[in-house]
Each structure stands twice: as structure tokens, then as C-alpha cells.
N, C-alpha and C positions, 0 to 999 in steps of 0.2 A: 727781673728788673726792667724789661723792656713792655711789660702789660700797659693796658693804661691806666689801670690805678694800683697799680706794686705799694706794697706799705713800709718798704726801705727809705731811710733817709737818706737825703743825699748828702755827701761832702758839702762842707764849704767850700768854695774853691773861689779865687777870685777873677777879676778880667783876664789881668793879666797871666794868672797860674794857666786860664782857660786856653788862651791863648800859646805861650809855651809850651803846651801838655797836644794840643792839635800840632802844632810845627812837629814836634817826636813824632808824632803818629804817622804824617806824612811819609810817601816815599820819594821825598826827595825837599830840596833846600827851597821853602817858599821865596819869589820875586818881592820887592818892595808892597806890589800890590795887593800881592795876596796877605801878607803879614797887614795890611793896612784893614782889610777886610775882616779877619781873624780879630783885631782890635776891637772891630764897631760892632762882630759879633758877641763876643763877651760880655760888652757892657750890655748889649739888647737880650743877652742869657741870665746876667746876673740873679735877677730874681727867682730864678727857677735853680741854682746851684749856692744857695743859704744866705741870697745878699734880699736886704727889705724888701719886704713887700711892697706892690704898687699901693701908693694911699690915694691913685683919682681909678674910677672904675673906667679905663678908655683900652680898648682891646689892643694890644702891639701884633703888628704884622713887620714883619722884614722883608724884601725884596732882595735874592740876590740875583743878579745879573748876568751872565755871564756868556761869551761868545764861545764857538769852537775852538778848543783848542786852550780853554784858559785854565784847565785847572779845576772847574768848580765842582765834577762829578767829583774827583780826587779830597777836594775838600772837606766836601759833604759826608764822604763815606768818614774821614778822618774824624771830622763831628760826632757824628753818629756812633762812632767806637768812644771816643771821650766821655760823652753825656752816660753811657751804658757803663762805665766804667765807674764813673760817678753819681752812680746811683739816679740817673735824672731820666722819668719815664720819657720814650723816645715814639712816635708813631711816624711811618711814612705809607706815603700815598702817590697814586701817581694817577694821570687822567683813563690810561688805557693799561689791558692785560698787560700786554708785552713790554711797556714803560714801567710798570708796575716790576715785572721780573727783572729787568735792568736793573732799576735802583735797589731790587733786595740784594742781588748778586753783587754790587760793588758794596753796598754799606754793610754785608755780613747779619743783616737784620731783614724780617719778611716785611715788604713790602706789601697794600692794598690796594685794588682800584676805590677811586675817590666813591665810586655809586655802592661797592660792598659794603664798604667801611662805613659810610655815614647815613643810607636809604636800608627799610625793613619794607619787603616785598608780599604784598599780599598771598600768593604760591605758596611762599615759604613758611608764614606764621599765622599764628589764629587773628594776631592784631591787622588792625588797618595800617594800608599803608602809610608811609610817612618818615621823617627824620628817627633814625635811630634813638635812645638813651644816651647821651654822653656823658659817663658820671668819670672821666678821667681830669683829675684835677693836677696843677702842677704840672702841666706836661708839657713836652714841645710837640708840635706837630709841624712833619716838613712833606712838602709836597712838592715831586719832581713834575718836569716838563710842564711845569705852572704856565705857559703861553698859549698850550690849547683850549685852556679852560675857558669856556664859553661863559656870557652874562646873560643872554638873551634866549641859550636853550638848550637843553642840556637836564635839567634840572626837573623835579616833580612839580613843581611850584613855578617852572618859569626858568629856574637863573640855577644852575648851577653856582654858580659862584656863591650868590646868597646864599644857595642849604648850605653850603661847604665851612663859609664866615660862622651863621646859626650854629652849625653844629659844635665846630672846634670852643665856641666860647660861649659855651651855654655852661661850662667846666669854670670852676675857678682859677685862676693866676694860669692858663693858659697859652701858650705863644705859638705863633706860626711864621714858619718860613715857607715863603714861595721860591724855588728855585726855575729857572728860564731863560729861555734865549729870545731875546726881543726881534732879533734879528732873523728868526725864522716866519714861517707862516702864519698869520693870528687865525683863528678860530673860520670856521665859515661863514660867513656873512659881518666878520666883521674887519675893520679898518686894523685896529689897534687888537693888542693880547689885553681881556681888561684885566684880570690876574694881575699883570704884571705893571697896570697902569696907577701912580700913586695918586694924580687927582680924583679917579674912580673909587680908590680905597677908605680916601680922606673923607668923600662927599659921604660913605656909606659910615661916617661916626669913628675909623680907625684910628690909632696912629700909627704912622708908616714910618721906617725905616727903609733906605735904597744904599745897594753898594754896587758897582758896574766890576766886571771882570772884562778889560781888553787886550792885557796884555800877552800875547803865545809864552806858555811854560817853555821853560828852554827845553825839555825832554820831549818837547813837539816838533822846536824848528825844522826839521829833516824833511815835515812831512807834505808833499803835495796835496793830499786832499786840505791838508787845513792852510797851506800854504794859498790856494783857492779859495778857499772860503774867507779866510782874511782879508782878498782881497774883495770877493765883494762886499762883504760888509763893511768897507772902507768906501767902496761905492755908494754905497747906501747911506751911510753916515753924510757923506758929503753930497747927495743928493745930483749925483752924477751918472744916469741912468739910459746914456743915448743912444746906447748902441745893442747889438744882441753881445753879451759877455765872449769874450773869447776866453779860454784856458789857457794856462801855462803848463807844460808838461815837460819841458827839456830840463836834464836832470835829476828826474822824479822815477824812482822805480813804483812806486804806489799808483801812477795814474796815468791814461792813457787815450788816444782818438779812434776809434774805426770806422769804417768806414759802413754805412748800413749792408754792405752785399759778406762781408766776412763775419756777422754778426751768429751766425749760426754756429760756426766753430767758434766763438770765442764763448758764449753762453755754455757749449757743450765741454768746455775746458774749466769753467764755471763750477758747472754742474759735477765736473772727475774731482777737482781739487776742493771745492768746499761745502759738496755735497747741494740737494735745493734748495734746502730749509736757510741755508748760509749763502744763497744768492735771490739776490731780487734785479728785474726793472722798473724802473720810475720814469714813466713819463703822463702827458699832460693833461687827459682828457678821459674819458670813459670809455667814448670812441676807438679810442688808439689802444687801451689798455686792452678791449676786446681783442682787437685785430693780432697785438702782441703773444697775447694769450694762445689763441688760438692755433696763431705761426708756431710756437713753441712747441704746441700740442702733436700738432701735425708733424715737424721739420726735426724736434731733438727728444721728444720722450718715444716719435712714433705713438701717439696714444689716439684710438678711435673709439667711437662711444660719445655720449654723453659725462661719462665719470667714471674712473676707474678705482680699483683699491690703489691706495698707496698717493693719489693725489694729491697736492696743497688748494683747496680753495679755501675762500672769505667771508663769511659773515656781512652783509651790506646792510644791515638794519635789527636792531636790538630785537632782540627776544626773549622773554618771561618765560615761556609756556614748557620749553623743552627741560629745562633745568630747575622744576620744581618736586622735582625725585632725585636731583643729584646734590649729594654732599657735598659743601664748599661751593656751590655754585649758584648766585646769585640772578643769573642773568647770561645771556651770552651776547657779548655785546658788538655792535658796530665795528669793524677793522678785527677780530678775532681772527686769527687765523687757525682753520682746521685739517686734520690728517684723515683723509676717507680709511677706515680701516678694511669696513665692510661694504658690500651694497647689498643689500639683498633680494631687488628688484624695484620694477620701475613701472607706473604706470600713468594711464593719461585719464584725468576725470576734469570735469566742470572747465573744459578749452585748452588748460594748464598740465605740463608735465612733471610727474613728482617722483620721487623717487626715497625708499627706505633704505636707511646707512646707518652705519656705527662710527662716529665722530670721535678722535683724539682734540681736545687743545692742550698742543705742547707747552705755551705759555702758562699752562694751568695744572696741566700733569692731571687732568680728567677726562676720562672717556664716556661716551652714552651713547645712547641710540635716539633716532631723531627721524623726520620727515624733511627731505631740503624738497623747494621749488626749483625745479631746473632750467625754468625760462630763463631766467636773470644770467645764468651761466655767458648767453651768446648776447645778451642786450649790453646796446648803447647809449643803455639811461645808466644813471647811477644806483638805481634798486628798481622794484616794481613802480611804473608809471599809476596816476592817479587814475586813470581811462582800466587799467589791468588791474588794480584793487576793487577796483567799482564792480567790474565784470564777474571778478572771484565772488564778491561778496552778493552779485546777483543772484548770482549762479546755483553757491550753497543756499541763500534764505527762500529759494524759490523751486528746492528739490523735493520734488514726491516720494525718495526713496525715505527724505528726514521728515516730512513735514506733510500732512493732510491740507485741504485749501482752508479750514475753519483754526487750521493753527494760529494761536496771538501773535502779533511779534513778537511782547514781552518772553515770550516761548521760544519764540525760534531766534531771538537776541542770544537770550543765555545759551540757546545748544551752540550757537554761533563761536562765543568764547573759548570752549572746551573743544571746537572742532579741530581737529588735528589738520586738515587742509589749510582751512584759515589760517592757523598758527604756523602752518610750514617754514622754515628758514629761508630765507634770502639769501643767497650765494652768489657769488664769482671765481674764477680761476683767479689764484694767486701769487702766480709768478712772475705778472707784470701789473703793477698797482699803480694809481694817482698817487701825487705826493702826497695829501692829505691824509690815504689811505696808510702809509709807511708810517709817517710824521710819530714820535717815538719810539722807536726801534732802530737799531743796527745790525747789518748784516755786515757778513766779510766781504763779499761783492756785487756791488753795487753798478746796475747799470743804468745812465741814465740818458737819457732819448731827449737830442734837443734837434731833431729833424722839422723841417718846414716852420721853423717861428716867424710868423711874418711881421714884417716891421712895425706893425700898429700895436703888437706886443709886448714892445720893449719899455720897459717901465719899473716901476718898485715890484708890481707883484710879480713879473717875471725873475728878476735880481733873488726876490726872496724865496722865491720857488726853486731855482737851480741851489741857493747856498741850502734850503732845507734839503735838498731831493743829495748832494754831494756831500754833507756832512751824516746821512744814514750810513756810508761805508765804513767800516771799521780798519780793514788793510788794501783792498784793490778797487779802483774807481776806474769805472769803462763809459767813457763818455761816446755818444752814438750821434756821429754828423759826419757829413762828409767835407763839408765847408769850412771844417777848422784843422782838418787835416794839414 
């Protein structure tokens, strides 16, 4: 019942049945606003649970909204069990792995990254690449953490966002929901989340529906991390940005100040209580993430080496090449996070260190063997520099062990593609990330580093930085300064 073209009919059911039938679902007694939202979802569902058919052809998009703390993960899952319940085909999507695993584990249904679900990879099929088939008709399609979704890149074509629109309503009587927090970080290089933006959505031919989520679920109030985050996004709303944020913590068993010199025991208490995979830090820069990294390496796992088994590194830059022998696996993308199981040796060619490993991703429950680039490990760029691609790639197209001097390019292009160097993975240590790098996912604790902001930083992106980087915690928030102690 939940394929995308299932040949079960679905119930009738009307707005308001839809709506009463979600409040049951619910664990617990929706606020005025959330019942107000449940409302304006119905009627924007209707046609997909036995109510007429649209008679103008204009695609329906929904927007919902929603801040930390409001509910709308809870919602959504209750949605999602309803629709399945009522026979209504249901697909979710999320920008990234690990977002992706989130929203299947709270909706009870398998979630897809947005590139699986809707892009066919040349690796993987006889076809060219391009947008998938989408013969799912009738269906809803909802898409979590819809604010990272990029408009300007991302995408095979340019825009993620457009394949994503293409795809979903190339189907008949289709709908989509974007789910988001506007209030977090938008996309890289852009101002706004365009996803989540309705005059973006309008200009592209849709029609939009918007419902805002601000209210705290009463079954939240307790909680300091989102007791913080309320407040800056109250800051933000009111465009109230002057200062570097201070915390509130008195009161709050979930959230806390150290001081950067105790920082090693408290990571390592971290580490006893919620294991690594259940601890992260978040702080600002790529720079500082090294040095984090690094500190870590050296001060709480004791780990020397370049890589050892059992480590957490990252993924810094999408990769086709390794995952065209693994089932289920499409790609391994950008912010992945992987578990070294193996290494089986390491060596130096073409300037570059590389190294053979056997890769778990836990957000994916697939294992393979792979080549990672080890440089990337200790740099303070965000992947390989444009100067270090150039090199690589002089490097291999101009080896006498592959290539004679009367070799073509068009010759040593193609061996170029299939060269397992060239294709190497892009990595970092992943125990201290950019926000950007976290940005859908939750860990249990959370550490977040607001050491040295100097005052020409204080602003909206910093406001939205700290409420993205403190609402990844799920139970303990360790905020790292010594100036708000």
C-alpha cells in the first residue's frame, strides 16, 4: 500500500474524518495550532482520499513549517500512518542519508534520499543518465528537511529543486509536501531555503499552500535545548541580532557551559555514555573542525596513524564510482558518514596519500570496499583544493606507467574515468563537523564550539548557525566558551 503505484483503492474519507483520524494517531492532545494545520491539510489531501478530482492542471505543493520543538516531525509520522492506513500511496524523501533514516524511523515507513529516488545513474543502468520514470499516480509525496534543498545546485540539470518539482508531477493527481524549518541554515550559497520559499514555488507555475508551526508542544516545555532555540528564533523573527547570543541554562538538566580546558573529559564522558556514533561537535569553520578532529584523535581515542579500524570519518564530496557494484547504493554522497572497518594498506602515488579500506555506512546498513584520499583527512579546505585536483589529474594523464607519449587524450580521458585514484573518496574525520556538515541529523550529544566569535559575526547567519548547530541534540547540549560561563 505504500509502493508508488499500489492498485488498492483508497477510502473515502473526508477533511475533516482526515483530520480527526490524525489527532488519534497522535501521542498526545494537539494545540489549537496544530489541529488548525491538520485542517488545511485535509482539504489540500482531499483529492488523493476519494474527494474530486482537480479540473485546472496547476501542480499543488504544501509548505509546512515548522520550528524546533513544534510538533511537526510527530505530525508527519501521524500523516503518514493515516494515508497507509487509507489506502493512499505515500513516498518520503529526505535531502541527505542520515535525514533520510530519521524520517523512516519516526514515520514507520522507508524513507529515500531525494537523488536515489528520483536520478538513474549511469554505473548503475544500461540507460543514460537522467530523471528517473515516475509512473506513481495518486500519490503524496513528502519530503523532510525540505530547507536544504538547494535551487542553484545540487541537481543533474542545475537545480535540484526543479528535478525534484519534474519528477513528482510528471504522475497524475500528485501532491507534495515539503516539510522545514526556515529558521535553520538555507542551502550553501544561498540567502533564503528556496524549497521552502512560496514566491519561488509560485513563479515555477505551482500552487502553494503555507502553514507555520510556532507554537512549543506542551510535551516539550521542560526542555532547554529547545527552550534555546525558541529563543533565538524569536530573535530572528524580530530581527534582533546585536549581540553574540548568550544561553540560558539555569534550570535545565539537558544543557550546559564548559569551559574549553575541561573539554576532554567531558567529550570522554560523551563518548562512555552515548557511545561516538551518538556524540558529535559542531563548530564553525573547516579550520577548526581539523584542529578538533585532530585534538580528539590524539587526547580521547589515543589514535596515531593516519586511520585506524573502527573510526568515524566523512564523505566530503559525492561519489558515483565506488558504489557501482553495491546494491541499494546509488551514490555515496556529500556528509555520509562512514565506519572504517578495514584498512588494508596505504600507499603514496601521484604526490597524494591513499589508502584501501572496507567502509560501513550505518545510515545505510551497506558495507564495500573502496579507495579513500587521505590528504583531505588533515586539510583546511573543505575537500580537495582546485590547485590539488589539477595536480592529481596532471599527474595520472601524464603517467608512463598508463600511457605511451603518442597516447590520444580521448585515450587517456576514458582510462581517466575508470581510474580508481582519480575516483578516490574525499574524506575527513567525523567527530567534529561544520554545521552544514551535521544539518539533518540528531545525535544524543551534542557539542557545540562558540569559542572566538568575533564581533563582526554577529548577525542572522550566526543566530542561524547556533539554533541549526543546538537543535541537532536530541538529550544533552554542551555548549564550549568560556565567556558565558
Amino acid at each position: 500500500m505504500t509502493s508508488d503505484h499500489a492498485d488498492a483503492t483508497p477510502l473515502h474519507v473526508t477533511p475533516e474524518q482526515f483530520a480527526e483520524t490524525v489527532t488519534r494517531a497522535l501521542p498526545y492532545t494537539p494545540n489549537d495550532q496544530q489541529s488548525a494545520v491538520l485542517g488545511a491539510l485535509g482539504r489540500f489531501l482531499y483529492p488523493l482520499m476519494g474527494g474530486p478530482a482537480p479540473t485546472v492542471s496547476v501542480e499543488p505543493v504544501f509548505i509546512l513549517a515548522g520550528y524546533a520543538g513544534t510538533g511537526k516531525t510527530s505530525l508527519t509520522g501521524a500523516i503518514v500512518s493515516v494515508m497507509r492506513h487509507i489506502k493512499v500511496n505515500t513516498v518520503l524523501m529526505a535531502p541527505t542519508g542520515r535525514a533520510a533514516k530519521v524520517f523512516g524511523s519516526m514515520s514507520g515507513q522507508p524513507a529515500y534520499t531525494i537523488h536515489r529516488k528520483i536520478y538513474r545513474h549511469a554505473l548503475n543502468t544500461d540507460m543514460s543518465p537522467g530523471l528517473q520514470t515516475n509512473e506513481a499516480h495518486d500519490t503524496l509525496f513528502i519530503v523532510d528537511e525540505a530547507s536544504m534543498i538547494g535551487d542553484n545546485e545540487g541537481g543533474q540539470y542545475g537545480s535540484l529543486l526543479t528535478d525534484l518539482i519534474q519528477y513528482v508531477f510528471a504522475g497524475y493527481n500528485n501532491r507534495l509536501i515539503f516539510v522545514g524549518d526556515t529558521a535553520q541554515l538555507p542551502p550553501v550559497g544561498c540567502q533564503h531555503s528556496p524549497a521552502m520559499s512560496i514566491d519561488l514555488l509560485r513563479s515555477m507555475g505551482l500552487k502553494v499552500s503555507r502553514a507555520v508551526l510556532t507554537a512549543t508542544a506542551r510535551q516539550q516545555q521542560g526542555s532547554g535545548i529547545l527552550t534555546n532555540a525558541t529563543d533565538l528564533r524569536r530573535h530572528i523573527a524580530a530581527n534582533d541580532m546585536v549581540a553574540i547570543p548568550r544561553l540560558m541554562t539555569d534550570g535545565f538538566d539537558d544543557i550546559k557551559i564548559v569551559n574549553p580546558v575541561d573539554l576532554p573529559e567531558e567529550i570522554d564522558a560523551a563518548y562512555r555514555r552515548d557511545g561516538i556514533d551518538g556524540t558529535l561537535l559542531i563548530t564553525r569553520s573547516n579550520k577548526r573542525a581539523t584542529a578538533f578532529n585532530g585534538a580528539i584523535r590524539d587526547q580521547i581515542l589515543y589514535l596515531d596513524g593516519r586511520l585506524q579500524k573502527g573510526e568515524q570519518i566523512m564523505v566530503v564530496k559525492n561519489n558515483y564510482f565506488w558504489s557501482r557494484r553495491v546494491k541499494g547504493l546509488d551514490f555515496i554522497a556529500n556528509g555520509d558518514i562512514a565506519v572504517v572497518d578495514h584498512v588494508y594498506g596505504t600507499e603514496s602515488r601521484y604526490g597524494f596519500l591513499f589508502a584501501d579500506v572496507s567502509l560501513t555506512l550505518p545510515d545505510h546498513d551497506i558495507s564495500f570496499d573502496a579507495k579513500v584520499i587521505l590528504d583531505t583527512l588533515y586539510s583546511e579546505s573543505a575537500a580537495m583544493t582546485g590547485d590539488e585536483i589539477q595536480r592529481l589529474y596532471t599527474a595520472i594523464m601524464t603517467d608512463p606507467q598508463l600511457f605511451s607519449d603518442d597516447t590520444p587524450v580521448e585515450k587517456r580521458l576514458s582510462a581517466l574515468r575508470s581510474n580508481p585514484y582519480w575516483n578516490a573518496i574525499q574524506v575527513k574525520y567525523a567527530y567534529a563537523v561544520t554545521c552544514h556538515k551535521a544539518q539533518g541529523g540528531q545525535w544524543n550529544t551534542v557539542f557545540v564550539d562558540m569559542g572566538y566569535i568575533h564581533p563582526d559575526a554577529v548577525g542572522l547567519e550566526l543566530y542561524r548557525w547556533l539554533y541549526t548547530a543546538i537543535t541537532r541534540a536530541r538529550t544533552h547540549l554542551v555548549i564550549i566558551d568560556d565567556r558565558q560561563e
